[in-house]
MIDOSE-1310 file (N, C-alpha, C; in nm, 2 decimals, decimal comma, always signed):
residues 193
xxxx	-0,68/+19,46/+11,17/-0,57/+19,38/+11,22/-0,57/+19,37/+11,37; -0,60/+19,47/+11,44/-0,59/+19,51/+11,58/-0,75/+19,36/+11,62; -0,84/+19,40/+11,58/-0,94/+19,30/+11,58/-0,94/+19,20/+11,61; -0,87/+19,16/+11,50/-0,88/+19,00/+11,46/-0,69/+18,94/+11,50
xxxx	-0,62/+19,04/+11,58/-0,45/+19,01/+11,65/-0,47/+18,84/+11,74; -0,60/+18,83/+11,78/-0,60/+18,73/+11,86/-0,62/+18,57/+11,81; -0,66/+18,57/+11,68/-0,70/+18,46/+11,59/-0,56/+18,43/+11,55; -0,47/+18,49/+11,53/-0,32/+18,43/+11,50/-0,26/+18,40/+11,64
xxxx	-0,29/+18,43/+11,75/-0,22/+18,38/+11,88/-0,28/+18,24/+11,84; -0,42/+18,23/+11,87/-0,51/+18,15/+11,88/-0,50/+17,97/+11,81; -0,44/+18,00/+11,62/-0,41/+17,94/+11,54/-0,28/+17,87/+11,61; -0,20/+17,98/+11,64/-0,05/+17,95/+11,67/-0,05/+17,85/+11,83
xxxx	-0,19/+17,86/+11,89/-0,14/+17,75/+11,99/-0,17/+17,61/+11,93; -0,25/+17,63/+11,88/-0,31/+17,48/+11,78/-0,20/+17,41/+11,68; -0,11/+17,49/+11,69/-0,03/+17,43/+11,53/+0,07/+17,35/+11,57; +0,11/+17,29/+11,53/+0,27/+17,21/+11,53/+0,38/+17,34/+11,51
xxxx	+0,49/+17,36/+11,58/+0,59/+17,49/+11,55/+0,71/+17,40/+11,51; +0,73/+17,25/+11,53/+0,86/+17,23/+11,49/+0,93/+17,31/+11,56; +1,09/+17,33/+11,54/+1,15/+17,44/+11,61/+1,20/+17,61/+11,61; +1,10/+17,62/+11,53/+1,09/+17,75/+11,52/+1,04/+17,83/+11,63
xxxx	+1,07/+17,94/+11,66/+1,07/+18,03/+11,77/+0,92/+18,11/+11,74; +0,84/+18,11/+11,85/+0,69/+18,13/+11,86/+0,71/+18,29/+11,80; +0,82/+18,38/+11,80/+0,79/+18,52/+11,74/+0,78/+18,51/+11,60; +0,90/+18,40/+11,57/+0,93/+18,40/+11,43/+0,78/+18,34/+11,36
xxxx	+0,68/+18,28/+11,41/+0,58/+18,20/+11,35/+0,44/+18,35/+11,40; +0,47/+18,40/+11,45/+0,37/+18,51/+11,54/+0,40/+18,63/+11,41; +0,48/+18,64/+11,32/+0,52/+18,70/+11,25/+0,49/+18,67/+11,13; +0,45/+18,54/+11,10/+0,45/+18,49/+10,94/+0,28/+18,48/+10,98
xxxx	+0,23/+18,43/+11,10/+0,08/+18,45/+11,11/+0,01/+18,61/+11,10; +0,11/+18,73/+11,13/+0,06/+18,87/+11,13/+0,02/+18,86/+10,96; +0,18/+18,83/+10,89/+0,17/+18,86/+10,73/+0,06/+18,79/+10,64; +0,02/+18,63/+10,70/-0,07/+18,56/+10,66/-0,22/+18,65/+10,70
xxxx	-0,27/+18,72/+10,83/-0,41/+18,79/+10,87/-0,37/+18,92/+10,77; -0,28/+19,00/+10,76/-0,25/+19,09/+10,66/-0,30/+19,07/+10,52; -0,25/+18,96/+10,51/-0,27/+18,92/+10,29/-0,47/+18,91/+10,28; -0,52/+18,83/+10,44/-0,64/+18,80/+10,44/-0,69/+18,93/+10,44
xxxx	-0,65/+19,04/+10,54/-0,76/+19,14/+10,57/-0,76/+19,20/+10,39; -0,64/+19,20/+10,31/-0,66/+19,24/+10,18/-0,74/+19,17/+10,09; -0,74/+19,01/+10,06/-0,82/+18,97/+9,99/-0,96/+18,90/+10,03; -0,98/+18,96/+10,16/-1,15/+18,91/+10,21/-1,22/+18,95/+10,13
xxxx	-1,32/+18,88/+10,08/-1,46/+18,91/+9,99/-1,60/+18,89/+10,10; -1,63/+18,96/+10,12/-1,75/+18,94/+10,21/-1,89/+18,89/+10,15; -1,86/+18,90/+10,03/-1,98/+18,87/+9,99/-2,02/+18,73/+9,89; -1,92/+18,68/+9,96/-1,87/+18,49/+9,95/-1,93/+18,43/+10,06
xxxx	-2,01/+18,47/+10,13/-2,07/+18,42/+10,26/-2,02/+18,31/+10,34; -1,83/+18,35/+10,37/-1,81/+18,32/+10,48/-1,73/+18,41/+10,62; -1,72/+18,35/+10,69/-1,73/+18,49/+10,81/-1,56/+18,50/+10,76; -1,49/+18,65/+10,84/-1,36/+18,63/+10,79/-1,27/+18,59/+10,86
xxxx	-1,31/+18,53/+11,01/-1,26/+18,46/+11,10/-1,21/+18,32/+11,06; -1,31/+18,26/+11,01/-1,28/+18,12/+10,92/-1,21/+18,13/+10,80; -1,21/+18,25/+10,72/-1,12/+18,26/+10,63/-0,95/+18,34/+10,65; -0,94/+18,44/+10,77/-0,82/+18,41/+10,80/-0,77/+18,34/+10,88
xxxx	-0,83/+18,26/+10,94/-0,79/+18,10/+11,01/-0,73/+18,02/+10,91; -0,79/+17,97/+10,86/-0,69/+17,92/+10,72/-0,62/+17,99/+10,62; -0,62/+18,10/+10,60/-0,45/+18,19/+10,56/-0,36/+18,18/+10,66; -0,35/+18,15/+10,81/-0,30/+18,14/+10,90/-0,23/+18,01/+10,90
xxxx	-0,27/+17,97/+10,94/-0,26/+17,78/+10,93/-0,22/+17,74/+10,86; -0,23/+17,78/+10,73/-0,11/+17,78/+10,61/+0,02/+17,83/+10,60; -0,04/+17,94/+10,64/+0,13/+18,00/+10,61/+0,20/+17,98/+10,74; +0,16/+17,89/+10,81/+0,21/+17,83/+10,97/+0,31/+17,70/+10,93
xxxx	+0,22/+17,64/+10,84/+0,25/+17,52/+10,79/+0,42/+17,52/+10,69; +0,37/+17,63/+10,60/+0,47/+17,66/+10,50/+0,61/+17,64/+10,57; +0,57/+17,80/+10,68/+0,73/+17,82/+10,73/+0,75/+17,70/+10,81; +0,70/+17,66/+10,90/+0,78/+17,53/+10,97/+0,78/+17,43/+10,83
xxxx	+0,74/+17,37/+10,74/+0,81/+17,31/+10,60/+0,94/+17,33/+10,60; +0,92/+17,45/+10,56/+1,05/+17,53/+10,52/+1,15/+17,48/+10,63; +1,13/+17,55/+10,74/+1,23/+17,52/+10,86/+1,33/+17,39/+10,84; +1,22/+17,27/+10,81/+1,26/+17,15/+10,84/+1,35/+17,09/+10,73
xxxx	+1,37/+17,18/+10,59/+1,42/+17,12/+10,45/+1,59/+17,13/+10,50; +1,67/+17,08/+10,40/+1,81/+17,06/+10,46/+1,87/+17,25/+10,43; +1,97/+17,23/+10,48/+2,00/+17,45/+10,47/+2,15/+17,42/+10,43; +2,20/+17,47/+10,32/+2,33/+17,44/+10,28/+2,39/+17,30/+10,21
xxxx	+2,50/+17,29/+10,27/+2,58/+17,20/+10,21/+2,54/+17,10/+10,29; +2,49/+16,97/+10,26/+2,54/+16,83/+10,31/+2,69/+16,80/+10,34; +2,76/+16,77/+10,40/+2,87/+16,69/+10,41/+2,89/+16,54/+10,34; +2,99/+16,59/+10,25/+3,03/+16,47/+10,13/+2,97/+16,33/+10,30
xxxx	+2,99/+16,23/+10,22/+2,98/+16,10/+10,28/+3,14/+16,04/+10,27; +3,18/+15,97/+10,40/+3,33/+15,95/+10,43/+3,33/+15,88/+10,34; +3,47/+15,84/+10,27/+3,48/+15,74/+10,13/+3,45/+15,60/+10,20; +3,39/+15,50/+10,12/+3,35/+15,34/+10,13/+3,53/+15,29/+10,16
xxxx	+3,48/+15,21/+10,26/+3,65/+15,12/+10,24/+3,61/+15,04/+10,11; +3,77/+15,03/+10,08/+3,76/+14,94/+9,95/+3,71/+14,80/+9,96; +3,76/+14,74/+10,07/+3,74/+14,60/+10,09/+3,60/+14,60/+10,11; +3,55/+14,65/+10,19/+3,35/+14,66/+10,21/+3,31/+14,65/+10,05
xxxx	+3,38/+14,73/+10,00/+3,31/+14,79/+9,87/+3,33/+14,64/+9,76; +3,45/+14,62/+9,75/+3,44/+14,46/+9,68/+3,37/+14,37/+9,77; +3,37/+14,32/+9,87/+3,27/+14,21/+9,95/+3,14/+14,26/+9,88; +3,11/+14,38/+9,87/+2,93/+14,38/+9,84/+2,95/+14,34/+9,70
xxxx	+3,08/+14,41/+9,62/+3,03/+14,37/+9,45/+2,97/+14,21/+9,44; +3,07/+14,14/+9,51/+3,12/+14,00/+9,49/+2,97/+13,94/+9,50; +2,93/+13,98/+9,61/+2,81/+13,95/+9,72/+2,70/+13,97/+9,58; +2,67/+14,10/+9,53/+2,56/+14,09/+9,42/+2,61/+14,00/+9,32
xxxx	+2,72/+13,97/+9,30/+2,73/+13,89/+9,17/+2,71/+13,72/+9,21; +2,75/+13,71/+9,31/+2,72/+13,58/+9,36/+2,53/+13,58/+9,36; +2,48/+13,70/+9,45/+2,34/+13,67/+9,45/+2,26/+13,63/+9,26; +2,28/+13,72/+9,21/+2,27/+13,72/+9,06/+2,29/+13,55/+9,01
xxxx	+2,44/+13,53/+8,98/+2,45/+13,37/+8,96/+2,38/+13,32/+9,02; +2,32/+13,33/+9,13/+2,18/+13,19/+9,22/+2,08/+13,21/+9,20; +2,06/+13,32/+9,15/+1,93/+13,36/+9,15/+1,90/+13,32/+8,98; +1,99/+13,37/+8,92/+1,97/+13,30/+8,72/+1,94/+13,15/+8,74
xxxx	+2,02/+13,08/+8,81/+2,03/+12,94/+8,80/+1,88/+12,91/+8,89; +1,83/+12,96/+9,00/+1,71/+12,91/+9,04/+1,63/+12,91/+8,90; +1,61/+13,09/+8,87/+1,51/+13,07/+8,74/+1,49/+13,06/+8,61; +1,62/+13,00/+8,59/+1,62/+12,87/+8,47/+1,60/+12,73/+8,56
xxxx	+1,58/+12,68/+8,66/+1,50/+12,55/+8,68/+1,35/+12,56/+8,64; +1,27/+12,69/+8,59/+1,11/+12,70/+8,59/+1,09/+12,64/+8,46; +0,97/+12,60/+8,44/+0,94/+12,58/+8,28/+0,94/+12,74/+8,28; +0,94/+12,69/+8,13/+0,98/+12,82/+8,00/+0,89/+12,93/+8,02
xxxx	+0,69/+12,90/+8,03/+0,64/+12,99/+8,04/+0,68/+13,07/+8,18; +0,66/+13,03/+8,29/+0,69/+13,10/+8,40/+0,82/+13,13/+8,42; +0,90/+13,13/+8,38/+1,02/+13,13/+8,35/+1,02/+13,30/+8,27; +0,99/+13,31/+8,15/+0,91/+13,39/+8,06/+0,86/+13,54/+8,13
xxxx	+0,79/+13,49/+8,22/+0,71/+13,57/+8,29/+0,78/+13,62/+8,41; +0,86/+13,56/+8,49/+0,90/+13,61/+8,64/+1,07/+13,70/+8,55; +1,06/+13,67/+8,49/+1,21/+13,75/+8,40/+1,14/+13,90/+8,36; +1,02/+13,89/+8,25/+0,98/+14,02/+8,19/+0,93/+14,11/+8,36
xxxx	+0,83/+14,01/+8,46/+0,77/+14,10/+8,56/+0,88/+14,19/+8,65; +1,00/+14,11/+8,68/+1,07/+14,16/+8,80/+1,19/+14,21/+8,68; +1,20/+14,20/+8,55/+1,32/+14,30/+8,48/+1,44/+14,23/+8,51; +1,45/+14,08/+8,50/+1,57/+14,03/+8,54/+1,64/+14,00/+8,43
xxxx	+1,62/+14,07/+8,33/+1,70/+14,09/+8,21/+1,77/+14,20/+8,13; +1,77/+14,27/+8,25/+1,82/+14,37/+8,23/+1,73/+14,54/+8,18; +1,61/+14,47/+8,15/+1,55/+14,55/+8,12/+1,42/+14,62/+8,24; +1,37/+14,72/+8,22/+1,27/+14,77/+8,32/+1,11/+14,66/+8,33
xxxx	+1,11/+14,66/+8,51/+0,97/+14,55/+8,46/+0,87/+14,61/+8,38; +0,81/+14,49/+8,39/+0,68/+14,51/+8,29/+0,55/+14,49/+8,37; +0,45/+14,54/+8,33/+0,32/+14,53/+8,40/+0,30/+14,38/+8,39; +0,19/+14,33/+8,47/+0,13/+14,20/+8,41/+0,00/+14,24/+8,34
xxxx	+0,01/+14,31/+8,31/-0,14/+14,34/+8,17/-0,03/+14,38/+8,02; +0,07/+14,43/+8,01/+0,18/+14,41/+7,97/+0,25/+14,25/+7,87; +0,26/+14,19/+8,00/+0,30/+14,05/+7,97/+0,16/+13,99/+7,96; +0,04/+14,00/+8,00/-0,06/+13,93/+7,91/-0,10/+13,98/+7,73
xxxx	-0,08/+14,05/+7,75/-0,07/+14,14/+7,58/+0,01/+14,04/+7,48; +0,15/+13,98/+7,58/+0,26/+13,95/+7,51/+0,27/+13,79/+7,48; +0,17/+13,75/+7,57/+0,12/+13,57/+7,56/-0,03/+13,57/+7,52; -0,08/+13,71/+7,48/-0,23/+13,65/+7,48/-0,37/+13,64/+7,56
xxxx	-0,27/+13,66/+7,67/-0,37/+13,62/+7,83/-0,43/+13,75/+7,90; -0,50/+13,74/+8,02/-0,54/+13,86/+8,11/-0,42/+13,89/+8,16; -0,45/+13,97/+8,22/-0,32/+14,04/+8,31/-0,36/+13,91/+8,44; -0,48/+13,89/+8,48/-0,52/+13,76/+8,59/-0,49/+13,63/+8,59
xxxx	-0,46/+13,55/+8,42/-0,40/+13,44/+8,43/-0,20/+13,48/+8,45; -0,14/+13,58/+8,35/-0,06/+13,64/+8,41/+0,00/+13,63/+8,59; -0,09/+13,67/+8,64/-0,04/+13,72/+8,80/-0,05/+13,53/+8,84; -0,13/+13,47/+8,81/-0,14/+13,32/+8,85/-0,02/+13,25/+8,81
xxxx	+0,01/+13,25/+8,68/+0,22/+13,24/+8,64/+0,30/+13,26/+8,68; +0,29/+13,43/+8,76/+0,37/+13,48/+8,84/+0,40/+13,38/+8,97; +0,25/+13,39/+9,02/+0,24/+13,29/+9,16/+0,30/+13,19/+9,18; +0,25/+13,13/+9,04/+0,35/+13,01/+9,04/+0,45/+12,96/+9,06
xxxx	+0,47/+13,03/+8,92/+0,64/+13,07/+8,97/+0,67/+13,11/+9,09; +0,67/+13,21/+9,19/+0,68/+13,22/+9,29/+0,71/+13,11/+9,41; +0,59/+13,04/+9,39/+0,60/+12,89/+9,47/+0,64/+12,83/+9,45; +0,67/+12,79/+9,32/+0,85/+12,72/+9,27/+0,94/+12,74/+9,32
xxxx	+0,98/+12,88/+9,31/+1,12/+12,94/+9,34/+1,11/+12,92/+9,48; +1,03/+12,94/+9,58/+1,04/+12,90/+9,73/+1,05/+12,78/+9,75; +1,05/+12,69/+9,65/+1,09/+12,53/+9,72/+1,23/+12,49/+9,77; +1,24/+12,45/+9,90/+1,42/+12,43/+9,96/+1,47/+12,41/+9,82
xxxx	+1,48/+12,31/+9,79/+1,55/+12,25/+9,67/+1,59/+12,35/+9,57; +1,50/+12,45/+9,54/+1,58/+12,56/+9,44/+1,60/+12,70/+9,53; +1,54/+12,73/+9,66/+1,60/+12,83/+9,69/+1,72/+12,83/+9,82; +1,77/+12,76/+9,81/+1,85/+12,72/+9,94/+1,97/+12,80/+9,95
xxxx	+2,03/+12,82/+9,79/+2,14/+12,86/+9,78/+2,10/+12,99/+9,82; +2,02/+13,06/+9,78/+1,97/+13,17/+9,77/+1,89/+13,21/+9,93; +1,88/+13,15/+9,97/+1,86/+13,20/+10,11/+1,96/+13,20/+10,18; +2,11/+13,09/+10,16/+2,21/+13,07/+10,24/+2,28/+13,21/+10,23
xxxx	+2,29/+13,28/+10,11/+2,31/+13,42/+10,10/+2,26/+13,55/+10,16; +2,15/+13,51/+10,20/+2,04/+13,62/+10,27/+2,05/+13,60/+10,43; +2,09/+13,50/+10,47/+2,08/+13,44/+10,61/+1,95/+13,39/+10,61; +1,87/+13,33/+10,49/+1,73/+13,30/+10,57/+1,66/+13,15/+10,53
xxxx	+1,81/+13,07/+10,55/+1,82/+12,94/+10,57/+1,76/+12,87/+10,68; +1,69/+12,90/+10,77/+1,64/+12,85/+10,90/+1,48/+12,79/+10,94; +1,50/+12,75/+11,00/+1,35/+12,67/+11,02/+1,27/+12,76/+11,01; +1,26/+12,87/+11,09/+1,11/+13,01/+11,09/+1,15/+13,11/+10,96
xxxx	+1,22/+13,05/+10,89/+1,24/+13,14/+10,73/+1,14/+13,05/+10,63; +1,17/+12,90/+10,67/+1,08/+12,81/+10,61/+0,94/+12,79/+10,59; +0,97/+12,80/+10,74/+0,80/+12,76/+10,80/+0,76/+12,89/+10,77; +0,78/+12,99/+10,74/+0,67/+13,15/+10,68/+0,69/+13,10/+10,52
xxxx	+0,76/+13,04/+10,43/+0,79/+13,02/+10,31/+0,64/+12,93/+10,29; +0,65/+12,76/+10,38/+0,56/+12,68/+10,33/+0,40/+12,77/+10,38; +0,41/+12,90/+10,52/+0,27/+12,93/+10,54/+0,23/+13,00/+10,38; +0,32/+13,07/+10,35/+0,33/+13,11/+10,20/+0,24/+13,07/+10,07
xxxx	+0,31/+12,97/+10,07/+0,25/+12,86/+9,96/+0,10/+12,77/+9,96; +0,10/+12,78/+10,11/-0,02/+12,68/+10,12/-0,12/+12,79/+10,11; -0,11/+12,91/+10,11/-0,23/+13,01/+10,12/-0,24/+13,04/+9,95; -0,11/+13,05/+9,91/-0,19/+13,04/+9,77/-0,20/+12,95/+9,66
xxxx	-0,20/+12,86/+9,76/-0,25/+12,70/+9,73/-0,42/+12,76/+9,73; -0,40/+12,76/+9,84/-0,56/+12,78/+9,88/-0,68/+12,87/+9,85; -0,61/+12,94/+9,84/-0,71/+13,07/+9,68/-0,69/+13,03/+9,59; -0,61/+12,97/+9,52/-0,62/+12,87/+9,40/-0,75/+12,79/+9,36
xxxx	-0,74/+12,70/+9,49/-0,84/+12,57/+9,48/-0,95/+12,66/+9,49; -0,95/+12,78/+9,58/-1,08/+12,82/+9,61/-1,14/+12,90/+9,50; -1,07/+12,94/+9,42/-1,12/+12,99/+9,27/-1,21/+12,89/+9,21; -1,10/+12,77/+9,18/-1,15/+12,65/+9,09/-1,30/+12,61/+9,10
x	-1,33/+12,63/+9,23/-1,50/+12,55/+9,25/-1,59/+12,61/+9,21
């Protein structure tokens, strides 16, 4: 122990301490070179310097972990005003109604598919290898339906309502919507050839 006292100073400048107090970590590095001087195997052919350097370093790690986890009781969270609390219901149920009505404008298949992928039926999504199982298809024509769909639903015309909700009714909400579409416009075409 006396020997090898300097390899845990040594470790302990190198380490992150978080706010733990350098005795309190000078302490958990003694017990960590302790556990090592007990379970060194010498005849594992590595030096024991490098092997209690990492019992060190570990149990450096542990206790500052430890340190940083929450200690006791959290403090309840102050009650929601009521009125906040209805404005948000209102708010998802209005988003909900715009959002059904966008994607019932899709045809049926994509329609089909952006309901099962994103679970908007109340049910948990589904993979798109999943929903190709369930039409027949790859999971790859799948994710192309999806897209589709996708660039449907971003047309002003059906998502307007639905952005006027979000605040992202504005020209640079748009103009990233159309850079959107034209890109997977364009891996589209670029498949096709």
């Amino acid at each position: 122990m006396r020997q090898h006292a300097g390899l845990v100073h040594f470790v302990l400048r190198r380490q992150y301490r978080g706010d733990l107090a350098y005795a309190d970590l000078l302490q958990e590095g003694r017990i960590a070179l302790w556990q090592a001087v007990l379970h060194f195997d010498p005849h594992r052919g590595v030096a024991f310097s490098t092997y209690a350097g990492v019992a060190i370093e570990r149990r450096i790690w542990r206790a500052v972990a430890r340190s940083n986890q929450p200690q006791g009781w959290l403090p309840p969270a102050p009650p929601a005003d009521p009125l906040e609390v209805a404005e948000e219901h209102l708010w998802h149920a209005q988003v909900s109604v715009v959002l059904a009505e966008a994607v019932s404008r899709l045809p049926d298949r994509l329609r089909q598919v952006i309901v099962a992928a994103y679970g908007l039926n109340g049910q948990p999504p589904h993979s798109l290898a999943a929903i190709g199982r369930a039409f027949g298809v790859t999971r790859e024509a799948v994710r192309h339906w999806r897209n589709d769909a996708l660039l449907l639903l971003r047309l002003p015309a059906i998502s307007g309502r639905l952005r006027g909700l979000y605040g992202q009714d504005n020209r640079a909400a748009y103009a990233h919507t159309q850079a959107l579409n034209r890109a997977w416009l364009r891996q589209k075409r670029g498949r096709r050839r």
